[in-house]
Structure formats: C-alpha cells, structure tokens
C-alpha positions, 0 to 999 in steps of 0.5 A: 749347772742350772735346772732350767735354762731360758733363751732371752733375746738380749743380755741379762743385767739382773735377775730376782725371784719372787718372796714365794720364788714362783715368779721371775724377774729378768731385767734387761736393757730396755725391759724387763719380763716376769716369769712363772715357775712352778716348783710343784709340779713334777718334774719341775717344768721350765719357767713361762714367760708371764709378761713384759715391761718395756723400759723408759729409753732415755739416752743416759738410762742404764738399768743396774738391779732389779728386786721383787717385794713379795709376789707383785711389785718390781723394784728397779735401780738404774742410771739416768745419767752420768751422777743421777740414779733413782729407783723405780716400782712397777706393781704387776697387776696395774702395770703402773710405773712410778719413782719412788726415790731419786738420788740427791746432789751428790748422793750415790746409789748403791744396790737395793733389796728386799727386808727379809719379810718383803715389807720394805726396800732397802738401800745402799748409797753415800750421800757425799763423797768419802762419807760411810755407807748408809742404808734407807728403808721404802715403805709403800704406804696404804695411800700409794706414797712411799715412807723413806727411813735413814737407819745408821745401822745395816738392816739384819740379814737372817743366815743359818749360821750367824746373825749377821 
C-alpha cells in the first residue's frame, strides 16, 4: 500500500521525513541514507538516494529512532549500552556528527521528535525509575552548542481535531 517502494540492503529501524517531506530519512543498523523525493513532479518518481552516514560501530550501539528538524539536520536516538542512551545530530551539509544529550545515571530515554515548527527536539525520558514522564526540548544555538529545556507539561501537538 505504498506509492513508492525502496529496496535497502539491511532492516529499517526508522524512517522520517523532512519539514518540507522532500527528503527521506532511513536509519538502519549501521547507517542511515537520505533520500530525495520529488513530490512535484508528475507522476510522482521514486525517491533517489541522496547520501549515506555510516554509524559509529560500538559492540553496545543500537540505533532505536530517527528525526529530521527542518530540511538538514538529522537527529538520532540510540542504545550505547545496556542502561546508556543518547542522541546524536548530523547537519547534512557539513557531515559532521555531534552528541547533543546524554542520558544521566539512572535516566531513561524514550523517543524524540521534532516541535511542530522544526525549531527544536524534543524528548521523552524518566530520569529515575517510577517517576512520570517528562519531556526536554534541544535547541541548537547560533554558536553550535545546544540549549536544553525541562518542560512539566507535554509539548502542544497540532491535530485537525483537538487540541492536543
């Protein structure tokens, strides 16, 4: 029931589209590729493989999501051992990679995704076991750190139907 099908040549772990969904992100085990997709064309052509990014090969590393804020920046959430997570960017026109968060002691991440304007990153994770949910916001600044933002609240999803 798709459109379009890609052949890969290992499991897809996650998949995300782009702010403007012209470009494609596939993450796999060991990389994740980026895929053009142009929707104005017609008919609609299948979507070009645009570049790849290997990931780090570390005997505990598990990739688990991956997110696009706006058109050229990657933002990937995986396993680095047994009770350690974190979460990496890739900005797709430098190819550099960077950890933007860690996860603490005894904190739990969850899952990430993108603010409805694609401004920042936001996070799931518990930060001890049997406490709530809480939510963190990343916020790349203009001097390339990153601003990290604890809310108490959910962030606001946008739907046809509710505020949510």
């Amino acid at each position: 029931m798709a459109h379009n099908e890609l052949t890969m040549d290992s499991n897809v772990v996650d998949v995300a589209f782009s702010k403007s969904g012209t470009r494609i992100a596939v993450l796999m085990d060991n990389h994740f590729s980026v895929f053009l997709w142009s929707l104005k064309a017609r008919p609609v052509v299948a979507p070009i493989l645009e570049s790849s990014y290997p990931l780090p090969d570390g005997p505990n590393s598990r990739p688990r999501q991956i997110v696009f804020l706006g058109e050229n920046e990657v933002y990937i959430l995986k396993n680095t051992g047994p009770d350690n997570a974190e979460i990496e960017r890739t900005t797709l026109e430098t190819r550099l990679t960077k950890t933007v968060h860690q996860s603490a002691n005894s904190e739990q991440l969850f899952s990430i995704f993108p603010a409805l304007s694609h401004e920042a990153l936001w996070f799931s994770h518990v930060t001890q076991p049997g406490k709530p949910i809480s939510y963190s916001s990343i916020t790349p600044q203009s001097n390339g750190e990153f601003a990290i933002t604890s809310s108490d609240q959910s962030p606001k999803a946008d739907t046809y139907w509710a505020e949510a």
